[in-house]
N, C-alpha and C positions, 0 to 999 in steps of 0.2 A: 810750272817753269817753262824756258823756253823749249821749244825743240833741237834737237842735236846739231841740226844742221844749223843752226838760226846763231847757235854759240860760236859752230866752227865758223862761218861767213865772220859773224862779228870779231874774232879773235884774229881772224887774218886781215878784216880789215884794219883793225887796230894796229897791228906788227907793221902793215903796208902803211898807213899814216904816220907811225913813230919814224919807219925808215927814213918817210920822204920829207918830215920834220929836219930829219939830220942832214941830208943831202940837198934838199931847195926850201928852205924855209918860207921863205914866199909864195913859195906853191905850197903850199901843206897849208897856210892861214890861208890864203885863198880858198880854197878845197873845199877848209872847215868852215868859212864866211857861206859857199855857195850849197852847202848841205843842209847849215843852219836856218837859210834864208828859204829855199828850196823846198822844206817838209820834206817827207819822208821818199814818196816816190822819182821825186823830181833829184832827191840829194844823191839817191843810189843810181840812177842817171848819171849825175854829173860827177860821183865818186867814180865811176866806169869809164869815162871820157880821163878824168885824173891818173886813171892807171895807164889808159893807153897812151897817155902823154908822157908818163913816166916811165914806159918804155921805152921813148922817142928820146927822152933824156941821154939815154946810151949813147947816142949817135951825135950827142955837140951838147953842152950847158947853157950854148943860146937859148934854149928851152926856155929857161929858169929867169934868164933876162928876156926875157919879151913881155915876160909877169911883170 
C-alpha cells in the first residue's frame, strides 16, 4: 500500500479540493484540468500554486473572477 504519509497528503488534498469545489468552482475545474493535464509532478506544482491562491481568496473573490 501507500505510505502514511502519501494517504495523509492525499486526504488533505482531497478535503482542500472539495472545499474549493464549494467556494470557486471555477477554480477547482481549473485546478483539476491543470493536474490532469500536468502529470504528476508538474500537477502537484500547480496544485501548490492553487492553495496559495486560495489563500489570496480571503482577501477579495476577485480571485475567483479573473478565472
Amino acid at each position: 500500500g501507500l505510505p502514511l504519509w502519501q494517504m495523509i497528503l492525499g486526504g488533505l488534498l482531497l478535503i482542500g479540493f472539495l472545499f474549493l469545489l464549494v467556494t470557486h468552482p471555477t477554480l477547482a475545474i481549473f485546478l483539476l484540468f491543470q493536474i490532469l493535464s500536468g502529470g504528476g509532478g508538474g500537477g502537484f506544482g500547480g496544485g501548490g500554486g492553487g492553495f496559495s491562491g486560495g489563500g489570496g481568496r480571503s482577501g477579495g473573490g476577485g480571485a475567483s473572477g479573473s478565472w
